[in-house]
VEXKOLRO-422753 format. One record per residue: residue in one letter; x, y, z of N, C-alpha, C, CB in turn. Coordinates in pm, whole numbers, plus 50000, padded with zeros to 5 digits. Glycine has a CB too. Example, Ala and Ser with C-alpha at 12.3 -4.5 7.8 and 13.67 -1.06 7.14 Angstrom:
BEGIN
A513194943150780512304955050780513204967050780511314955350905 S512854977550708513674989450714512905000350787514084994050572 
***
This chain:
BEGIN
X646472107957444646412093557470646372091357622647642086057406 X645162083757699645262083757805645292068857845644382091757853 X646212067357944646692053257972645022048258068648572053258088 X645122032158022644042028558122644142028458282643712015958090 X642902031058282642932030958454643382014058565641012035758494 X643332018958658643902008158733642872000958779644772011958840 X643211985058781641961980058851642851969458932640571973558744 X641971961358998642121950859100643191943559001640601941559153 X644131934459047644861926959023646441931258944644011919158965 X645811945358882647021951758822648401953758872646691962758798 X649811954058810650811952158855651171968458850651601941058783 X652031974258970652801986558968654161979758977652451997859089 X655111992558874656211992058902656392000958946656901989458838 X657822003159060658202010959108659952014859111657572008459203 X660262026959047661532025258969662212037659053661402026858780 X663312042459044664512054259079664872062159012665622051259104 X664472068758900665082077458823665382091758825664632076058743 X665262091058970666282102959040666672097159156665622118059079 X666492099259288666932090659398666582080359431666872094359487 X667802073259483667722060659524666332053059633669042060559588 X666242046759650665012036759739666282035559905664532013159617 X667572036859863668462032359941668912041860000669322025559892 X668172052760022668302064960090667812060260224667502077360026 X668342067860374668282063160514667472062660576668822067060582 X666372071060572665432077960580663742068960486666142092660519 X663782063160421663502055860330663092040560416664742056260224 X662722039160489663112029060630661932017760566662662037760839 X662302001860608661801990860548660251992560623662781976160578 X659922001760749658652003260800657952014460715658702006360951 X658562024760656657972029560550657732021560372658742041360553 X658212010360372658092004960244657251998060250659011999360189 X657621989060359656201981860387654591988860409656471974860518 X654721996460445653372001860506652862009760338653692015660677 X653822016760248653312019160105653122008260061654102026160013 X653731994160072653531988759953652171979960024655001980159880 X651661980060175650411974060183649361985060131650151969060332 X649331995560120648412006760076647962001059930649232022860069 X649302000459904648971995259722648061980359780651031989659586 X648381970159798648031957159841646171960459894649321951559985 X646311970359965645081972060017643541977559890645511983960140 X644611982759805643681983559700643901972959559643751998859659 X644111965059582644121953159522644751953459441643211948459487 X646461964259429647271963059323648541957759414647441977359230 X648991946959278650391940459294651611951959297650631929459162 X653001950959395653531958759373655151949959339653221969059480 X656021956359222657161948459206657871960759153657071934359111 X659341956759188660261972759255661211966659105661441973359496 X661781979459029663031974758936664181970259011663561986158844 X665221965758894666221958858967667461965759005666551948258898 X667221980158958668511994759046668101998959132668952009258983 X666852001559179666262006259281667322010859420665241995259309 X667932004759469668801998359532670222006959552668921985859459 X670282008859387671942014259389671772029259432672842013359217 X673112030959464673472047759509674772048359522672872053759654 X674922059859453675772065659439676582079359487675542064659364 X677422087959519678042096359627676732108959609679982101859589 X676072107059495674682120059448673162113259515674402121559216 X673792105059568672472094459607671382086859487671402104159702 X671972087859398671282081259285671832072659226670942088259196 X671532070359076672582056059003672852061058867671692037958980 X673172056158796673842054458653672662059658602674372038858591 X672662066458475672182070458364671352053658303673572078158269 X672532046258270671582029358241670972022858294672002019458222 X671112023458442670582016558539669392024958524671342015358676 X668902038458589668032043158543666882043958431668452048058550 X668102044058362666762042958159666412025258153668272048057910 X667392019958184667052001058195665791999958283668511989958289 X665782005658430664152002358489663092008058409663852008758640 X663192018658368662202026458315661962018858194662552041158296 X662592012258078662532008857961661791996957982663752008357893 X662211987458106661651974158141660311981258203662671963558254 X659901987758290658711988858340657851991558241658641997458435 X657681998558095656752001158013656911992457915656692013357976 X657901983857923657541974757776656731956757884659901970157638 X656811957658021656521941358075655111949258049657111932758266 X654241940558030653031936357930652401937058107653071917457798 X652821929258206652311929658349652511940558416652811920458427 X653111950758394652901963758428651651974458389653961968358385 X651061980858504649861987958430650302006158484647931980358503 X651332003158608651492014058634653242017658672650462015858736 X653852028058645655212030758675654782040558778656232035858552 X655422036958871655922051559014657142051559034655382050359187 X657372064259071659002070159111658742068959259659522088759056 X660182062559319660212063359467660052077459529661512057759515 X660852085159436660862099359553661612109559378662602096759774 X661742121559460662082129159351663692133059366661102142159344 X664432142659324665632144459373666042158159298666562131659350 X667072159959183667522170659110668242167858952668512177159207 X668242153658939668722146758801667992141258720669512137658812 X666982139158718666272135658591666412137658424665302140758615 X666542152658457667002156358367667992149758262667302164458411 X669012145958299669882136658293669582124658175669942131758431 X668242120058224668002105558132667272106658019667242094558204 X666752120558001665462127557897666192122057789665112146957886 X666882129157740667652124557617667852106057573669192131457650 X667892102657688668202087957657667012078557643669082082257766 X665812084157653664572078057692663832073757553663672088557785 X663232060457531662752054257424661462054357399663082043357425 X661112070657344659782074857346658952063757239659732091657298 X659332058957147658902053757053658052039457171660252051056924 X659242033557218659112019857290657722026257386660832013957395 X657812036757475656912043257591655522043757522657442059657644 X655072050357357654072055457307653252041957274654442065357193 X654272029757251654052016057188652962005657336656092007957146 X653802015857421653282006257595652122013057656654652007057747 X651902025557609651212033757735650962031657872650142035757712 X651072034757944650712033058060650862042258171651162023758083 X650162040758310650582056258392651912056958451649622059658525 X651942069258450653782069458483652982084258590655532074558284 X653432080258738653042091058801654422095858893651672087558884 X654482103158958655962111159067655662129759062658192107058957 X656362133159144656512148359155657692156359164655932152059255 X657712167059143658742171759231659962173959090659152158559378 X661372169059133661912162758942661342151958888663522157058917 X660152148058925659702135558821659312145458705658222123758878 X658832160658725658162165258632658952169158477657552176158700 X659942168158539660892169458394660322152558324663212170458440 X660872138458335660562127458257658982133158205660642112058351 X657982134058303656302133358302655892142658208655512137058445 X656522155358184656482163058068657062160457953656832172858089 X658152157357973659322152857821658262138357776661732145757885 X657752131757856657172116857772655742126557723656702097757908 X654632134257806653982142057757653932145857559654432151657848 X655142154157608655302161757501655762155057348656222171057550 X656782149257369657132134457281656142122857266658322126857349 X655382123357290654092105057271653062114357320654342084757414 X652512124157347651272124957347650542113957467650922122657199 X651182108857564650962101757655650152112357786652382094657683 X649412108057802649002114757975649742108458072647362112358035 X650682117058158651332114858272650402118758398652612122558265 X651292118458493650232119658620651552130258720649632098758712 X651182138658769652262141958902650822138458984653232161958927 X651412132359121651292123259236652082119159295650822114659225 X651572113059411652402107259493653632098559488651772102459542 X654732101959524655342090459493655402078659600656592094259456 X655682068759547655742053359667656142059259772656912039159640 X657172069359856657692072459955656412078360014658932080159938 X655482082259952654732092260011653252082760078654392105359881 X653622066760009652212065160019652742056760181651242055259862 X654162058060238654302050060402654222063960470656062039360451 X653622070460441652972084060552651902079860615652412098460481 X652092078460746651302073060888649832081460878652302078061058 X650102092560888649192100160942649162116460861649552100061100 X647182114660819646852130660706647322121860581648142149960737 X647102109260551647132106860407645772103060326648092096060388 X644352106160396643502103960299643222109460205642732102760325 X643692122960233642982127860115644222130559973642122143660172 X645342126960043646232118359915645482108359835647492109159975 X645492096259909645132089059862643752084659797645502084959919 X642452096359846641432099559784641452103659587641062111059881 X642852115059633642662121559480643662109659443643212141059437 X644422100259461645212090559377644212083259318646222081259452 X642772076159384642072066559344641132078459205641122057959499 X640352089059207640012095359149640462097759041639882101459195 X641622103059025642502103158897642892088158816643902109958946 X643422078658917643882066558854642942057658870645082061558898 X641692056958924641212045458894639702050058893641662033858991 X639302062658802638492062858808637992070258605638362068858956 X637192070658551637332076258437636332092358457636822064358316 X635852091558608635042100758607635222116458590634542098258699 X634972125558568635432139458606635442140658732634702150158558 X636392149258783636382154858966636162167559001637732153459046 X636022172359053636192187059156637562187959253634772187759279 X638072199059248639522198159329639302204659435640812204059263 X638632200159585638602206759678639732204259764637522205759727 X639802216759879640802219259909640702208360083640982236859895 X642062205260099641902195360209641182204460337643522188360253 X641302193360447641042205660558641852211560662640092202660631 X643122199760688644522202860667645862203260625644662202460698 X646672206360627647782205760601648942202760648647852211860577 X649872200060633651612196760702652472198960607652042180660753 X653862206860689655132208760642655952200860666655602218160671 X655692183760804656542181860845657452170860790656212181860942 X659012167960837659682159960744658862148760840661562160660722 X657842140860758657252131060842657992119960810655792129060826 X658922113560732659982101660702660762101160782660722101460592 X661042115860901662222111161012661432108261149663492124561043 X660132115061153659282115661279657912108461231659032132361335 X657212099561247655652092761168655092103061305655142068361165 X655232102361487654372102761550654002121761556654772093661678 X654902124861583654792137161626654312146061516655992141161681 X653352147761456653112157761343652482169661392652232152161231 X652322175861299651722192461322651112196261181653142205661365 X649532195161217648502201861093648272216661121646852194261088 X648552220961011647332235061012646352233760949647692248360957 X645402244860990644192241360869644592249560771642522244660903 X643582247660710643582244860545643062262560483642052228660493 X643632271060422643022285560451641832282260290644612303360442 X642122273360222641642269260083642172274459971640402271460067 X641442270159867642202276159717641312289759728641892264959534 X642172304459719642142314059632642342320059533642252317359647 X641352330659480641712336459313642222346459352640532340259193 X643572345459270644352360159235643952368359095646062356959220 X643702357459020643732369658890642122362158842645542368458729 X640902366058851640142365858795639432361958642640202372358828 X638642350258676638572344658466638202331758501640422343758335 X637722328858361637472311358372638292307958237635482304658361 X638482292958210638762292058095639302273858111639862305258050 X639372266358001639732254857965641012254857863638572248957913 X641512240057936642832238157856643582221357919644012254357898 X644452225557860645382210057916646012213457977646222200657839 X646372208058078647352208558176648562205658159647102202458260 X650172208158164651162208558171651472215558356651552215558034 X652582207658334653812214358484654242209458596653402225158561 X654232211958720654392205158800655392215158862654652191858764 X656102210658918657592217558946658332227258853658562206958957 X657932242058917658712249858833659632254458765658732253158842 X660812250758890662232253058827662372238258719663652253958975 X661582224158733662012211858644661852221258514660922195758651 X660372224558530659742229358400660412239458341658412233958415 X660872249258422661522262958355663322255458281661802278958528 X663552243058375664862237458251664502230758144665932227158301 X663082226758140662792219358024662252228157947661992207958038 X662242236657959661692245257832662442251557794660692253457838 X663882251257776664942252357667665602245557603665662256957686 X664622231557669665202219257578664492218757432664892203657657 X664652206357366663792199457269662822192857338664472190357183 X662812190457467661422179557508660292184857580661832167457606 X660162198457612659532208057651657982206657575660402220657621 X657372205457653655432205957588655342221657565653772199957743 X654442220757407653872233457419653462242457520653092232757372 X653272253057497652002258357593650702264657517652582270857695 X650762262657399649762267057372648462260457390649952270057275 X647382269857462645982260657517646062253157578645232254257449 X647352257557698647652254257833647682254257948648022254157848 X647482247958055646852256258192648022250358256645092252358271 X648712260958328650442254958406649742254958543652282268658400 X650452242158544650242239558737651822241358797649572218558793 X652052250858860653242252158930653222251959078653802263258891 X654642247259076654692244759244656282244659301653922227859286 X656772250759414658432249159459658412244059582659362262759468 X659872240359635659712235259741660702245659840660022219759727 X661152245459982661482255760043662412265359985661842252060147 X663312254959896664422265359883664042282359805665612256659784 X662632278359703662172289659637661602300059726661222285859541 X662022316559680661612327159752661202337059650662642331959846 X660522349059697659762356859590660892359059502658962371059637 X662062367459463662652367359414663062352259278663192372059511 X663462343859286663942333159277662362325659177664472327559446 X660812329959211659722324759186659072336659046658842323259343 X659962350059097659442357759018659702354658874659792369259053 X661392351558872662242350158775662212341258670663152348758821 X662072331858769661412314158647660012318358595660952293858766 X659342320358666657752329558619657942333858544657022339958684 X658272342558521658752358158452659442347458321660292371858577 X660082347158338660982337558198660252329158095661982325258260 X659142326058175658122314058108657462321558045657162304358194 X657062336558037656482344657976656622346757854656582352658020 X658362347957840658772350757716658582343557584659842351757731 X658392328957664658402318557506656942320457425658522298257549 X657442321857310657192324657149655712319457207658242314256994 X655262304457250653742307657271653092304857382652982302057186 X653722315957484653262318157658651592322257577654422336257791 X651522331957499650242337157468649182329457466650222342657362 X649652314657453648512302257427648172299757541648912288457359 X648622303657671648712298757786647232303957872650152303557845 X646382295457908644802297057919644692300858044643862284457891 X645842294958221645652298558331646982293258437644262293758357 X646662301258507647862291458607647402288858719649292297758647 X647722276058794647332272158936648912268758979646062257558949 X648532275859123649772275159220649372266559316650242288659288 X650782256059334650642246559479650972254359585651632233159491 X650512249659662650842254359823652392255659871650172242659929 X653362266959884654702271059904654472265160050655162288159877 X655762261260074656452255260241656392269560297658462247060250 X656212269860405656272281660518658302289360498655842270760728 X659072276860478660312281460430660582299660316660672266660340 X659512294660249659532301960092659262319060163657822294659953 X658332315560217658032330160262656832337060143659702340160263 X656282330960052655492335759927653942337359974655642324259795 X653692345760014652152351460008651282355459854652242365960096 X650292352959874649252358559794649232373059759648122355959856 X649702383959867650032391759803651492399659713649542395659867 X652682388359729653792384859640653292381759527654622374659681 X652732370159494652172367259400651342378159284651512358959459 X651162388959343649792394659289650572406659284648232394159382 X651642410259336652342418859341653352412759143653152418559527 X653532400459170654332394459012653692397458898654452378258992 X652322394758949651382394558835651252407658754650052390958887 X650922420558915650972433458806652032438858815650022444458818 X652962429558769654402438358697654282433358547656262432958774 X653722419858532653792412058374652342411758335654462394258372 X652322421758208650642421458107650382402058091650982431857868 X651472401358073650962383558033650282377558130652192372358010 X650622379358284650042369958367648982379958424651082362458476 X648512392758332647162399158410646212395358283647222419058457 X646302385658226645542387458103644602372258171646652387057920 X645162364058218644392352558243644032346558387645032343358178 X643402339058414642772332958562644412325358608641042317758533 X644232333358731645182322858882644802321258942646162324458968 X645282310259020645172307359109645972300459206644482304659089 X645712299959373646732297159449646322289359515647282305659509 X647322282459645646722273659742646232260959710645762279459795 X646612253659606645802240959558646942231459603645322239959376 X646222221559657646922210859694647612200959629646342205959748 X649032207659592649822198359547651572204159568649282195559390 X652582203559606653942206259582654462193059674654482222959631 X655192204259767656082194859846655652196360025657852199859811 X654642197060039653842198560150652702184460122653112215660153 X652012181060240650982172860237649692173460303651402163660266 X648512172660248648392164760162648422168760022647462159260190 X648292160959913648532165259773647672155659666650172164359744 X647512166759587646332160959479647332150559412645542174359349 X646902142459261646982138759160646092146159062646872126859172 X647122150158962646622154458813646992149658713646812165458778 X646782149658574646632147158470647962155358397645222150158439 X648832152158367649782167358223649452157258142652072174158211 X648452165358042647592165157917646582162057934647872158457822 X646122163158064644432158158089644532172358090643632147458240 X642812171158064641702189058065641092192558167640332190757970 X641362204758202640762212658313639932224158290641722217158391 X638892223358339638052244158387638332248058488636312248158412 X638612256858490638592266758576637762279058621639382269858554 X637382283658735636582295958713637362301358843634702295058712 X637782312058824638172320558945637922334058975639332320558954 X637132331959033636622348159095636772346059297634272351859030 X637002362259304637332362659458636272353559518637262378459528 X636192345759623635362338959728634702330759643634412347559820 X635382325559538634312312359434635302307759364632922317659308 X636102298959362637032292059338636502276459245637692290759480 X637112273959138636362261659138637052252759000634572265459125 X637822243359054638732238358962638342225558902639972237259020 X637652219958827637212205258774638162200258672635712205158705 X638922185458724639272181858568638852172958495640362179258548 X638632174858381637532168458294637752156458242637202175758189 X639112159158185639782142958075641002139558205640962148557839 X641012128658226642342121258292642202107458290642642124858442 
***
């Protein structure tokens, strides 16, 4: 089920269901400047009514939480839900969440990072297409946000198929404490580690979200699945091998068609040849197409995708080439 696309006049909500909006850093010159981005493309923007609260975890209540979220997909003037920012609790509200009410509303529900725990659990429960993207915090980034905001319009407001090329640079920096002073590298592009083509649906986002949701009940298949994974500094080869490695085991990893890796923070320390070093230790992950370097984690700039939209893939050394088809 894929929610409609966005057009001129449409209303976004924008909700907290991990950290607060009332975080310090979070500054009224960064809200403003996202919420004219939205304005600039001719969508209305209106914030829930916890947004606001925080608490000693920097977040809010379990109700306050499921209450924005429950109101943003049932107001009839909503076409789109965004998460301010991501955090480490999400998890938290899965259980409490009114899939029935969500499947009844459809609509896009996009965030990253721990959004990917909700974006999979509604996935997997309603058969809904979610989105990992940008969140509102990301869209008051001064400077190196087009080609964010390129793949946001592509995915959400477009019904067309895309091509996922790779930006031409990149940044690690905390740009929410500094807008002027940034630092790009270029862009080295998407490479193939494990060789193959193949089609499937997309699931994932954030690895460690994903590797806790898949011992839940709200966990998406994987069968005739293509995992998009991605960490942010704290993950190191060790620590990347393990959640990897673990995802292998479930009853139907075998369904699993390919994997694409986001771009690791310079923190992580994870090379291409770590990676490839994981791969030939596990028959499972030498059996299908990888790939690395694609623009999306906790670095910028960053795609928008589809979990349950369809992707091809073809990966061979020096020919890379990722299209997604349904979103």
């Amino acid at each position: 089920m894929i929610p409609e696309k966005l057009k001129k006049g449409d209303m976004v909500k924008v909700i907290a269901p991990s950290r607060s909006m009332a975080l310090p850093w979070i500054t009224e010159e960064i809200r403003q400047l996202a919420e004219k981005r939205f304005n600039e493309m001719g969508l209305e923007v209106s914030f829930g009514k916890h947004v606001m609260e925080k608490d000693k975890y920097d977040s809010s209540s379990i109700k306050s939480r499921i209450d924005d979220l429950h109101d943003a997909f049932q107001d009839p003037e909503v076409r789109m839900v965004i998460t301010i920012m991501g955090g480490w609790n999400s998890i938290d509200i899965v259980p409490h969440l009114d899939y029935e009410l969500i499947k009844s509303n459809p609509k896009i529900f996009c965030g990253y990072s721990d959004i990917t725990t909700i974006a999979n659990a509604i996935h997997a429960k309603t058969g809904l297409v979610t989105y990992s993207g940008p969140h509102f915090f990301d869209f008051g980034e001064k400077k190196g946000f087009d080609y964010t905001l390129d793949y946001f319009k592509k995915c959400l407001m477009s019904k067309a198929a895309f091509e996922i090329e790779p930006s031409d640079k990149w940044s690690n920096d905390r740009w929410g404490k500094d807008q002027e002073n940034r630092k790009f590298d270029k862009n080295e592009g998407i490479r193939s580690i494990n060789e193959g083509k193949c089609e499937g649906t997309i699931i994932g986002g954030n690895l460690i979200t994903l590797h806790n949701l898949s011992v839940t009940p709200y966990a998406p298949s994987f069968r005739d699945k293509v995992l998009f994974v991605e960490e942010d500094y704290n993950e190191f080869v060790a620590t990347f091998f393990m959640r990897l490695t673990s995802l292998t085991y479930r009853p139907d990893f075998s369904g699993v068609k390919g994997i694409v890796i986001g771009r690791f923070q310079p923190e992580s320390n994870i090379t291409d040849d770590d990676i490839r070093f994981i791969v030939s230790k596990n028959p499972a992950l030498q059996k299908i197409p990888i790939i690395s370097g694609v623009d999306f984690g906790h670095t910028t700039p960053k795609i928008t995708f589809p979990i349950g939209g369809e992707i091809e893939i073809k990966s061979k050394k020096g020919n890379v080439r990722l299209e997604i088809l349904k979103h």
